[in-house]
Every structure is written in structure tokens, then in C-alpha cells.
BALOVEX-133384 format. One record per residue (C-alpha): residue in one letter; x negated, y negated, z negated. Coordinates in nm, 3 decimals. Example, Ala and Ser with C-alpha at 12.3 -4.5 7.8 and 13.67 -1.06 7.14 Angstrom:
# residues 2
PT;A;-1.230;0.450;-0.780 $
PT;S;-1.367;0.106;-0.714 $
//
This chain:
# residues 414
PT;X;0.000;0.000;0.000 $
PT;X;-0.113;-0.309;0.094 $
PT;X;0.024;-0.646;-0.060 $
PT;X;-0.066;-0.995;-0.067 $
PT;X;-0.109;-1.096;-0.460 $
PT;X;0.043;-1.444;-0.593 $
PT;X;-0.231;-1.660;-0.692 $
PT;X;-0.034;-1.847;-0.970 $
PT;X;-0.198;-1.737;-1.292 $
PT;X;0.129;-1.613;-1.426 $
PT;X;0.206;-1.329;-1.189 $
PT;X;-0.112;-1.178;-1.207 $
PT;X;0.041;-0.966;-1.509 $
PT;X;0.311;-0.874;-1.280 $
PT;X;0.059;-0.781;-1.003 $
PT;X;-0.146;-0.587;-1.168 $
PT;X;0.159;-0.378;-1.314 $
PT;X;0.292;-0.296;-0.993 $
PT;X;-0.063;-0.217;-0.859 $
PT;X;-0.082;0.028;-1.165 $
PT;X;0.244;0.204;-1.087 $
PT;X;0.203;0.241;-0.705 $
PT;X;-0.177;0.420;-0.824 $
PT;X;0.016;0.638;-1.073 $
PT;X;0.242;0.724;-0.828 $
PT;X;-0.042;0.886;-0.612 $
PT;X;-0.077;0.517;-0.368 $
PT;X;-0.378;0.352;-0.302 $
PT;X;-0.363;-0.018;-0.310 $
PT;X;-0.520;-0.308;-0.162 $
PT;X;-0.400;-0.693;-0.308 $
PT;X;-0.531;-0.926;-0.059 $
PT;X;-0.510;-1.322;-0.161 $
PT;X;-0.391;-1.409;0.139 $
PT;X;-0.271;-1.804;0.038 $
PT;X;-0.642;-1.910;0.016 $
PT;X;-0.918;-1.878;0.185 $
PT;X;-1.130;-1.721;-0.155 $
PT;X;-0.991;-1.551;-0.457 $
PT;X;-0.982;-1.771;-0.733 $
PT;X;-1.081;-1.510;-0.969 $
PT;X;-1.381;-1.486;-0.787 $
PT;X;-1.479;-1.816;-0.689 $
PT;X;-1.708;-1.968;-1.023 $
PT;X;-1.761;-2.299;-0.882 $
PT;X;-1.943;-2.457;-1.202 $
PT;X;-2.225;-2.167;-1.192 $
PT;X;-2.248;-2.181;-0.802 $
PT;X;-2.291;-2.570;-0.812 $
PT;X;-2.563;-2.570;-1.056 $
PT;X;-2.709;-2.265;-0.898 $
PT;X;-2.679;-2.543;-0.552 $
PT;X;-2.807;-2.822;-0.755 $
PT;X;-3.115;-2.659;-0.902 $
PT;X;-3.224;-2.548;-0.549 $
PT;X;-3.194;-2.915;-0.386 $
PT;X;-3.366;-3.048;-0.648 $
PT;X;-3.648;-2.802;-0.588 $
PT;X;-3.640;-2.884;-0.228 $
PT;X;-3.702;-3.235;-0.315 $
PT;X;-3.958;-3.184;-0.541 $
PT;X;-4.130;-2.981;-0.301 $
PT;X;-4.070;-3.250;-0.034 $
PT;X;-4.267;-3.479;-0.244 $
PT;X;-4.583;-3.248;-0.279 $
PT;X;-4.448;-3.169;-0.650 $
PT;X;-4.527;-2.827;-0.795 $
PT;X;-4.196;-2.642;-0.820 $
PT;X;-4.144;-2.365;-1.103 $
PT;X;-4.042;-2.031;-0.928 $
PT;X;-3.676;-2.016;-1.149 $
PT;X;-3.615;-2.361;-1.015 $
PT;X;-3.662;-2.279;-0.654 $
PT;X;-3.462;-1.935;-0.666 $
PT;X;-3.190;-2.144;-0.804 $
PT;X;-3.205;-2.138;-1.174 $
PT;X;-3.020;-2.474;-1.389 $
PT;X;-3.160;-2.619;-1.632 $
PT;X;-2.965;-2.542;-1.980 $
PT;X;-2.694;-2.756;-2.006 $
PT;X;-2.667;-2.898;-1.681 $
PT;X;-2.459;-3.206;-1.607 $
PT;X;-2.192;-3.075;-1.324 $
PT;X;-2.154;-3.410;-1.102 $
PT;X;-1.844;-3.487;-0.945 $
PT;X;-1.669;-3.208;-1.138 $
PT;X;-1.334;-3.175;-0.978 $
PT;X;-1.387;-3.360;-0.637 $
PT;X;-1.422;-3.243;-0.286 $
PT;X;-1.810;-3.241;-0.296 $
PT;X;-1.874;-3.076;-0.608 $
PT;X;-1.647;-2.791;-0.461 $
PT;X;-1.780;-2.790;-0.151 $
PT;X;-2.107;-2.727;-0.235 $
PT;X;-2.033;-2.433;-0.496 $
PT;X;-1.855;-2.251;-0.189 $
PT;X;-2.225;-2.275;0.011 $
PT;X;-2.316;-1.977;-0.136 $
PT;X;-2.036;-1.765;-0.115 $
PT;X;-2.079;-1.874;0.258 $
PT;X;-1.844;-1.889;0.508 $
PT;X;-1.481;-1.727;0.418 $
PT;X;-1.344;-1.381;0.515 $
PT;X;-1.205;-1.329;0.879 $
PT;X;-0.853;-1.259;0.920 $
PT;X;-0.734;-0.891;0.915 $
PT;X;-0.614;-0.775;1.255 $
PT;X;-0.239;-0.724;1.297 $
PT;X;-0.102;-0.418;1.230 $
PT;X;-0.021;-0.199;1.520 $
PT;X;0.180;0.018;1.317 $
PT;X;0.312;0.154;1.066 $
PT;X;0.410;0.512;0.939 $
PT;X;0.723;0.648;0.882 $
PT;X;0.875;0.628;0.521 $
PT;X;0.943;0.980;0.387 $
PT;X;1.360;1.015;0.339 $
PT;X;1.318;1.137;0.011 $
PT;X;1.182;0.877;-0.194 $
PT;X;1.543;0.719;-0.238 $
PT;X;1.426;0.353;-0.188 $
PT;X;1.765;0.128;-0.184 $
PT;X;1.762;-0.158;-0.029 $
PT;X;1.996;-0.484;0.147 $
PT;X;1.928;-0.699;0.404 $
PT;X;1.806;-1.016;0.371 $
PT;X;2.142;-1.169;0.482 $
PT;X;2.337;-1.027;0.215 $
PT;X;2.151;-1.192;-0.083 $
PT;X;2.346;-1.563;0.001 $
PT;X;2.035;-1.742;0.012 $
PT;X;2.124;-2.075;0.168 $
PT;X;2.499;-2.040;0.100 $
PT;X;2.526;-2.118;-0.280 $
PT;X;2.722;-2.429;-0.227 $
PT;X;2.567;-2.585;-0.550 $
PT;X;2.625;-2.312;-0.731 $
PT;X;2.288;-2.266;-0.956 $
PT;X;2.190;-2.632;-0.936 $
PT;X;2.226;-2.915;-1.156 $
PT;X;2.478;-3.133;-1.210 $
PT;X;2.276;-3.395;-1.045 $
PT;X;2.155;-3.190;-0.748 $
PT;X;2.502;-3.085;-0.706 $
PT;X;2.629;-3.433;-0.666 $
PT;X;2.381;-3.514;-0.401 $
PT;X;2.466;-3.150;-0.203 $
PT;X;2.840;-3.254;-0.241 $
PT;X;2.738;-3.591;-0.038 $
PT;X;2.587;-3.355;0.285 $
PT;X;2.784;-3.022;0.226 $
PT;X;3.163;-2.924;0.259 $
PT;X;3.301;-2.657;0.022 $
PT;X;3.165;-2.346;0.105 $
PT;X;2.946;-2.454;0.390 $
PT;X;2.548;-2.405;0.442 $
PT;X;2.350;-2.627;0.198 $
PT;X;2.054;-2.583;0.379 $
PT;X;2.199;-2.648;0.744 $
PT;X;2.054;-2.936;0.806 $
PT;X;1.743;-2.831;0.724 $
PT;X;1.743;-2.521;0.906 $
PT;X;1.830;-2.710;1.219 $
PT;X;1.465;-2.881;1.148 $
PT;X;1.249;-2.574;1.141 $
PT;X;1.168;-2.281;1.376 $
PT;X;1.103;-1.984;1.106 $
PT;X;0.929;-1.637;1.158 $
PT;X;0.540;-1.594;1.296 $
PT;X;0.630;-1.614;1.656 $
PT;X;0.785;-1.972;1.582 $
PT;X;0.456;-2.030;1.325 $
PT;X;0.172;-1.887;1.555 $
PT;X;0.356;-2.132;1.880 $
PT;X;0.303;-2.430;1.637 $
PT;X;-0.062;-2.305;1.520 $
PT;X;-0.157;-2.362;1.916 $
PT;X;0.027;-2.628;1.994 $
PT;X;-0.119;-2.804;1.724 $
PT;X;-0.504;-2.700;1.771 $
PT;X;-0.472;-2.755;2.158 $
PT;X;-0.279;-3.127;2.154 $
PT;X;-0.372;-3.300;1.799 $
PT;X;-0.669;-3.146;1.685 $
PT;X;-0.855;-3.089;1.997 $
PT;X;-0.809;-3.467;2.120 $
PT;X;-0.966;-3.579;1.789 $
PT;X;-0.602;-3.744;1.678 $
PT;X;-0.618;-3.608;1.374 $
PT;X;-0.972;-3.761;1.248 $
PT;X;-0.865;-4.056;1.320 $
PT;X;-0.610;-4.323;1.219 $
PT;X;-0.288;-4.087;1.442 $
PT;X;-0.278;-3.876;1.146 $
PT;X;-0.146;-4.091;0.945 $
PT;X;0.141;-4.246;1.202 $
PT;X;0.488;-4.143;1.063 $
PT;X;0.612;-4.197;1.376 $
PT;X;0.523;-3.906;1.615 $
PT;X;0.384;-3.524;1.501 $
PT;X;0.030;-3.621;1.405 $
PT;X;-0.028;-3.362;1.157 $
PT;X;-0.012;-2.957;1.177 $
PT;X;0.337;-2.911;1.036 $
PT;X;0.218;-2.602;0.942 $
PT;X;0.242;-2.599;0.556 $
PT;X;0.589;-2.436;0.545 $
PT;X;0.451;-2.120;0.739 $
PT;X;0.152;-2.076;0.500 $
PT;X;0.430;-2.137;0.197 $
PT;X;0.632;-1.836;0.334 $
PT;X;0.333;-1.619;0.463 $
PT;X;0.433;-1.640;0.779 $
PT;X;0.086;-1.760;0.839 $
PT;X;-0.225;-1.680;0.651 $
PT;X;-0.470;-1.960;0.541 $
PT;X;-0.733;-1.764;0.694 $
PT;X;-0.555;-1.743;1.012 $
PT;X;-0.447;-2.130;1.043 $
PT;X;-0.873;-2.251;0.919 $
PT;X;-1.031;-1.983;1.132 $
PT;X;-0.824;-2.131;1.429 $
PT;X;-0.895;-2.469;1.385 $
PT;X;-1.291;-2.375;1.274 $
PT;X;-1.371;-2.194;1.642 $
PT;X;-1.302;-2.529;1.807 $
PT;X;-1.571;-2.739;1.929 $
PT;X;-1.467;-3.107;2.051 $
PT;X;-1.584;-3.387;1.947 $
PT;X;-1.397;-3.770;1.882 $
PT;X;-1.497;-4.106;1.866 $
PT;X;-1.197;-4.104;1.625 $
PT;X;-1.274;-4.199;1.279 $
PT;X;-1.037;-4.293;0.958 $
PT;X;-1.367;-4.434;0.829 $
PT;X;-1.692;-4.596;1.021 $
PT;X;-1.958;-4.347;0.778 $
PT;X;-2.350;-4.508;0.867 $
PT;X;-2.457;-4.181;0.783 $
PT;X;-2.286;-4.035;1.037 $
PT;X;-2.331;-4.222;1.343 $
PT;X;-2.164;-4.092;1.623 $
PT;X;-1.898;-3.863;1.772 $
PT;X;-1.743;-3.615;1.493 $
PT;X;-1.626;-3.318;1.466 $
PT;X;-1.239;-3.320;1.586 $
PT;X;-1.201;-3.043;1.319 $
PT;X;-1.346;-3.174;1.044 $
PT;X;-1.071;-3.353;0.778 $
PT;X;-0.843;-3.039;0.868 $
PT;X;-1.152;-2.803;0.730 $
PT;X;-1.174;-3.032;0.413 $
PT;X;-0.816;-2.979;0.354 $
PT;X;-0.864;-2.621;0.302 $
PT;X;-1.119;-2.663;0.062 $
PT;X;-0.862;-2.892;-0.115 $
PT;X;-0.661;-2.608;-0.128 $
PT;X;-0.866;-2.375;-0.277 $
PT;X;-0.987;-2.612;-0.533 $
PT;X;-0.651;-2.722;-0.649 $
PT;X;-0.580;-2.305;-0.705 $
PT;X;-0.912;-2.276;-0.879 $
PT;X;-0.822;-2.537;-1.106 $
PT;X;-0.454;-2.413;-1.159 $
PT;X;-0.643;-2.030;-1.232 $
PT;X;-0.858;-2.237;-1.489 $
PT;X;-0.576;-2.452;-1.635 $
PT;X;-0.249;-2.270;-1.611 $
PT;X;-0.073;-2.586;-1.798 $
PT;X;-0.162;-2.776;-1.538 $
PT;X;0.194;-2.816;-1.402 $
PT;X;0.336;-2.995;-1.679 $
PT;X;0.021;-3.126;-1.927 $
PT;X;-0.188;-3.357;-1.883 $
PT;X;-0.583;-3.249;-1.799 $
PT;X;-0.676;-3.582;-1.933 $
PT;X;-0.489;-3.489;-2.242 $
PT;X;-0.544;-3.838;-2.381 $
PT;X;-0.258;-3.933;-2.115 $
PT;X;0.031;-3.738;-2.243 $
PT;X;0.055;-3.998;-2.525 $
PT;X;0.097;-4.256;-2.222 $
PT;X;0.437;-4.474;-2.273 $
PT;X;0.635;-4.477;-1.890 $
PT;X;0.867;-4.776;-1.869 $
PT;X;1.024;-4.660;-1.594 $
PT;X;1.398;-4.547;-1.611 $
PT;X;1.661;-4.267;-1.517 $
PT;X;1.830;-4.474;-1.254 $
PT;X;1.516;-4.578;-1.089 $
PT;X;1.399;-4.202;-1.062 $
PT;X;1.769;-4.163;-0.933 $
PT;X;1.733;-4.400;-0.649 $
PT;X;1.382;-4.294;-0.576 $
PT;X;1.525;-3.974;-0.566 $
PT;X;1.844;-4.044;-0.331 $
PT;X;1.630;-4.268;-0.057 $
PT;X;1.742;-4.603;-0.251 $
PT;X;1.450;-4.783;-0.404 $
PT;X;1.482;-5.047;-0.107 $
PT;X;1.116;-5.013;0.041 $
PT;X;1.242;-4.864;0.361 $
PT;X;0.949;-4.667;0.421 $
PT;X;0.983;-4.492;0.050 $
PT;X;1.376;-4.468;0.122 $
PT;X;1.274;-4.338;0.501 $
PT;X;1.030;-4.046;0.319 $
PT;X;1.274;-3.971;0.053 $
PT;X;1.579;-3.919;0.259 $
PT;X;1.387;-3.704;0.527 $
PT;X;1.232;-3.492;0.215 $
PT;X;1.622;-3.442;0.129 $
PT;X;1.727;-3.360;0.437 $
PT;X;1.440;-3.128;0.637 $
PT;X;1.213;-3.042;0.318 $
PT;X;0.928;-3.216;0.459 $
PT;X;0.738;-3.518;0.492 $
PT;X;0.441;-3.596;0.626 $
PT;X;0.118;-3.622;0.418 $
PT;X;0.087;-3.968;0.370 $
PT;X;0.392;-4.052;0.313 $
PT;X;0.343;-3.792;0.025 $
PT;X;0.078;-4.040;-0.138 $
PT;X;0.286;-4.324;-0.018 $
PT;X;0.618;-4.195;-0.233 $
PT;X;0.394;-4.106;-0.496 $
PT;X;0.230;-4.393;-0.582 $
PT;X;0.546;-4.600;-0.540 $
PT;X;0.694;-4.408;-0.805 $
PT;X;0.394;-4.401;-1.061 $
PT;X;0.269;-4.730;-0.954 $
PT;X;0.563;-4.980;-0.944 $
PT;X;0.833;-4.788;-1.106 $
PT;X;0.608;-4.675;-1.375 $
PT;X;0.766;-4.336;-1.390 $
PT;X;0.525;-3.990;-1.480 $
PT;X;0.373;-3.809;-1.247 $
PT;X;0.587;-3.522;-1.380 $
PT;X;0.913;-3.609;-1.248 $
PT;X;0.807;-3.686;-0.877 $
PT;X;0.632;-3.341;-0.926 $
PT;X;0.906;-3.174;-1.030 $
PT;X;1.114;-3.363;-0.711 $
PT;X;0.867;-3.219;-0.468 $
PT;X;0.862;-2.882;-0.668 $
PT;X;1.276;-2.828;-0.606 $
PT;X;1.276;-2.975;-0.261 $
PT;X;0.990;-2.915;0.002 $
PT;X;0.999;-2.677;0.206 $
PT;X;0.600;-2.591;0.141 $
PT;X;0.648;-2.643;-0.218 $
PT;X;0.268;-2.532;-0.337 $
PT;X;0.248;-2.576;-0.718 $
PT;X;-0.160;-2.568;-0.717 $
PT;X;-0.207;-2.836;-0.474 $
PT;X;0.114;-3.049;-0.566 $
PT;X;0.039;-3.063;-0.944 $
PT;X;-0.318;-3.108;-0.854 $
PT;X;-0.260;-3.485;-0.643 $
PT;X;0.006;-3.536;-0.857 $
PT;X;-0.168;-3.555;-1.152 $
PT;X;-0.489;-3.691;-0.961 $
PT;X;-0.206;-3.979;-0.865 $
PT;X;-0.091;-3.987;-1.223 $
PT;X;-0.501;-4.059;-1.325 $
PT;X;-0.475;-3.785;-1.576 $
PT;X;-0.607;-3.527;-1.314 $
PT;X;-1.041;-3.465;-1.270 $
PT;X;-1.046;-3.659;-0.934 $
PT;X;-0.854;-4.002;-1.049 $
PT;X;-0.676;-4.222;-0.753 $
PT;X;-0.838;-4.531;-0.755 $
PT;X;-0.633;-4.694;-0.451 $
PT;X;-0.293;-4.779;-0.407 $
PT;X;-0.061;-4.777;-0.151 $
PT;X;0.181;-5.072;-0.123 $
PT;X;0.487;-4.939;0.047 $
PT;X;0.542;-5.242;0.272 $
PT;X;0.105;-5.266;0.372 $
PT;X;0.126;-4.888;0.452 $
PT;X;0.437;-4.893;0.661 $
PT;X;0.213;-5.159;0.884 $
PT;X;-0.034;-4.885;0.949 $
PT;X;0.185;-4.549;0.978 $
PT;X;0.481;-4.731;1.150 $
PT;X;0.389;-5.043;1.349 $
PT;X;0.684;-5.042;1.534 $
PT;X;0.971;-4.902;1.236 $
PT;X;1.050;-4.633;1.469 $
PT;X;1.064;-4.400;1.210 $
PT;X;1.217;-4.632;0.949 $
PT;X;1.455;-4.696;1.189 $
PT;X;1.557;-4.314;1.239 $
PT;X;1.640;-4.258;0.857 $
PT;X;1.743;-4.586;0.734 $
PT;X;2.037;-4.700;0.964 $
PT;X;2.054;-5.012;0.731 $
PT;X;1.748;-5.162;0.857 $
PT;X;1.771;-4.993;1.247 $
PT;X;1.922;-5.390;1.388 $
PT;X;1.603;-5.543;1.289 $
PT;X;1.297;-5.669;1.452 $
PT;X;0.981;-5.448;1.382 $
PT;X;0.882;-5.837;1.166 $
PT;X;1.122;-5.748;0.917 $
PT;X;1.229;-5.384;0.959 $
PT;X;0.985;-5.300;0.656 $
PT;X;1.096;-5.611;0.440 $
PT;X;1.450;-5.707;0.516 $
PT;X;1.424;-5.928;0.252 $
PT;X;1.273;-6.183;0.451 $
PT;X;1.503;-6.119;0.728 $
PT;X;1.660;-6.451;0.811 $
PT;X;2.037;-6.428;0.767 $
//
């Protein structure tokens, strides 16, 4: 039997139990963690970094003529040593050097044999469980006030946003190529298109890793074996002169990924404490009706309102717009980190609980890589939707005005 394990530090009891009974029951079994690229069990970035560090600084040392103690070069630390940049991208990064490059995907199965008869395994299709066709039923009071707004009695909740999505691998694998052959190939998304809420400048893919429709290692091996290059940049980097990889930022966000599950394996509490813990004594002045009309697509940035009310009805948003609605919410409304989290927990599609409580609290500055930027909701609709094309397309209120004032109607003349 082979199964792909949940990474989420709480099922690994459960995992391990059914792994146990399928071996009891004369199976051999293979748990693959097929959501990220390493095994967060396995990863030990802190030793691996030091391990890095203590080898660079050898190299250096040598590069200078300097006599370099033989633990030092192989890659001993020093007792004690100071991990730099603990939590970032870079500090990560360069702990996964040594584990070197990650594990190829497994080929597809060709197929499969035939269950024995006998073993009197029941089981229902997937149609007859009612998923999508609860009609409220199970929510809150709240959420059931805002399904009863988009739903008759009886009807498909989730109609809407099944109308958004093409589900299944085929649908998944079409978008994996369409995506590495028209954004990431023409450099689009290195540069400044990725961020444009107005057209499909980012991978989309996030749903079909969520439902394992896709594997991580299938979606980063994909976008590794291309070569282009783009004059593209989000940032001019003097280091760097030059074209740059086309592939590069969708590489790092992999890494992200992993890091955020690493973290999550380290600090199961991460969801709902603070890592900072001096921060969960931190006094939010924020209230219940401004979460509400966060929420509901009502705060009256249209941007934030555009985000929130596509979130509702398609489970999605893009990427920015994620850090956008985020930092709106902490930022100006002064609400925790906690509530948008649990928001985006409920009602995205890819709903990843590593890498959500991860940037939330890293938006909330009680996480290890602290936001030190903000977004202003009006500033940022300037750069991801020049024209208010998209604003337009969720906010009818605004739609009859001039791209001038389509992201602050407020100085609209009358």
C-alpha cells in the first residue's frame, strides 16, 4: 500500500496507526510526503545551516591564505553557533544545499491489481456523501447568513465556485503547461505581471496541490527543467546584473513552502499562538463589525472589497492581493492576524495551514520573518490594477467610474 502521509503534525499519530495495521495485516507500506518537496521530519535545517556556515567560512579563510582547522573545513560549527536569518528564505535555503536537489517525481502508475472479493471492503461513491450540498447546514450562524445571500433553499453552496475551477489531474496537468509555456517561460512572472490582478499572471495552481491532484514535486520539477531567461525583474539586484532566470521567484516559492511546514512540524501551535509569544498579550482595537465588512467585501477600499468578494465567491485570490487583504486588516483595522487566518482557513480553495499561518503571523510581526512593509490598499491597486478592470468586475458600485477614481471614489466629483 502506498499512501501519501499528511504533513500536519497532528495526523502523524493517525498515520502511523494505519501504517501499523495495514503491516499487521500482512501489507507492506510506503507513506510518501507528497505536499512538499522534503519531509519535514527529515529536513534539520538549524544543523544543516551551521554545517553550511562553518564550510563558507572556511572557504574564506582559506581564500585569504588563512590556515583552516580540518573540522572547520569538513563542516564542523563552532559550539553555540549564532543561526543568522533564522526563519527567512536564505537561512532555509542554504540548509537545503546539502540535502541537494529534491526527489524526482514517481512515474504514474500503469496499473493496478485487482482487489481480492473477499476482503469485504464497503464503500460509497463520492457523490453520495453531499459534499457541496449542505445548504448551511454545519456552518455558523454567520456563514449561514452570508450562504443565504448567494444560495436558494436546497441549492449548491458551492456552485458558483465550481463554475470557477476545472477539477481532476487532466484539468490540473492542462493548467501546469499552460502556465510554464505562456507566464513562466516569457519571464512574466519575475517581473512586475505577477502581481497584475487583472489578467492570469500567476500559476493558479495551488488548489490542485491542496487536493493532490498535483504533486509539489511534479508542479517545481516542471517549472525547474526550463531554461529562458527575462529582462523582467520585480527588483533591479546590482549583484545580479543581467537577464534572470524566468524560473526563479516560482523556485523560491517552493522553498517557502517547505519552510513554512518545517516550522509548523517544529511549532504545532503555530496556528493559533503567537511564535513571538510576547505578542499574544498585544491589545487589537479593531472590532466585530469591521472584521464583518472585511469579511463580506465592505470595508470600502475597492481593491480589498474586489479580493474579498472574489475569495467568497471562487475560493481564490491571487497572491498579492493575499498580502494586500492582509495587511489592510492588521494594519488599518487593527484586527489579529488570527481572524483573517481563520477567514482564509474556512474559505480558499487551497487552504494550506503551514504556509497560511506562517505569512499570517509573519504579517501579524509575531512570526520569525517580520513584515516590515505595508501595503496601502489604494497605492497597490495603482500597481496590480492600473486600469480598475478588475475592481470593476467585482465591485459594480465603482464599475461607472474613470480608472482616476475607480480606486478612491471618494474623490469622485459628484
Amino acid at each position: 500500500v502506498v499512501f501519501n502521509k499528511r504533513l500536519e503534525p497532528w495526523h502523524r499519530a493517525r498515520d502511523q496507526a494505519v501504517a501499523e495495521a495495514l503491516e499487521a495485516a500482512g501489507c507492506r507500506v510506503q507513506a510518501l510526503p507528497a505536499n512538499a518537496l522534503y519531509d519535514p521530519e527529515d529536513l534539520q535545517p538549524i544543523e544543516r545551516w551551521q554545517r553550511w556556515r562553518a564550510r563558507v567560512r572556511a572557504e574564506e579563510a582559506e581564500a585569504r591564505g588563512l590556515r583552516v582547522d580540518a573540522n572547520v573545513r569538513s563542516g564542523i560549527p563552532k559550539a553555540f553557533e549564532h543561526v543568522s536569518g533564522f526563519g527567512s528564505y536564505r537561512f532555509f535555503h542554504h540548509a537545503l544545499e546539502e540535502l541537494g536537489s529534491p526527489p524526482q517525481p514517481c512515474a504514474a502508475v500503469q496499473r493496478l491489481p485487482r482487489f481480492p472479493p473477499a476482503a469485504g471492503i464497503l464503500s460509497v461513491a463520492l457523490r453520495d456523501l453531499g459534499y457541496g450540498a449542505t445548504s448551511g447546514r454545519g456552518f455558523t450562524s454567520e456563514l449561514r447568513q452570508q450562504v443565504s445571500c448567494r444560495t436558494a433553499n436546497g441549492s449548491d453552496w458551492g456552485a458558483e465556485l465550481c463554475r470557477a475551477w476545472n477539477f481532476g489531474e487532466a484539468a490540473a496537468m492542462a493548467r501546469l503547461q499552460v502556465f510554464v509555456d505562456e507566464v513562466l517561460a516569457t519571464g512574466d512572472f519575475e517581473g512586475r505581471k505577477r502581481l497584475r490582478a487583472d489578467h492570469q499572471g500567476t500559476s493558479e495552481l495551488s488548489l490542485h496541490i491542496r487536493l493532490g491532484e498535483l504533486s509539489a514535486r511534479t508542479v517545481y520539477w516542471a517549472a525547474r527543467k526550463r531554461r529562458e531567461r527575462t529582462d523582467q525583474k520585480l527588483f533591479e539586484e546590482p549583484q545580479h546584473p543581467g537577464p534572470a532566470r524566468a524560473n526563479a521567484t516560482f523556485l523560491r516559492r517552493f522553498v517557502w513552502r517547505d519552510l513554512s511546514y518545517w516550522f509548523l512540524s517544529e511549532f504545532p501551535t503555530m496556528p493559533v499562538t503567537s511564535l513571538r509569544v510576547q505578542y499574544e498579550t498585544q491589545v487589537w482595537t479593531g472590532t466585530q463589525r469591521q472584521l464583518a465588512q472585511w469579511k463580506k467585501g465592505c470595508t470600502g477600499f475597492p481593491l480589498v472589497d474586489a479580493a474579498m468578494r472574489q475569495l467568497w465567491a471562487t475560493g481564490w485570490m491571487p497572491n498579492y492581493l493575499r498580502h494586500v487583504v492582509a495587511q489592510t486588516l492588521i494594519e488599518y483595522l487593527d484586527i489579529t492576524w488570527k481572524d483573517g487566518l481563520n477567514w482564509f482557513d474556512w474559505t480558499l480553495v487551497d487552504a494550506d495551514v503551514a504556509i497560511n499561518s506562517f505569512m499570517w503571523q509573519n504579517g501579524g510581526h509575531s512570526g520569525p520573518d517580520q513584515w516590515e512593509f505595508v501595503l496601502h490598499p489604494v497605492h497597490a491597486a495603482k500597481s496590480c490594477d492600473p486600469e480598475g478592470a478588475y475592481v470593476r468586475r467585482w465591485v459594480p458600485e465603482v464599475a461607472g467610474l474613470p480608472a482616476e477614481y475607480v480606486h478612491r471614489p471618494w474623490d469622485a466629483p459628484p
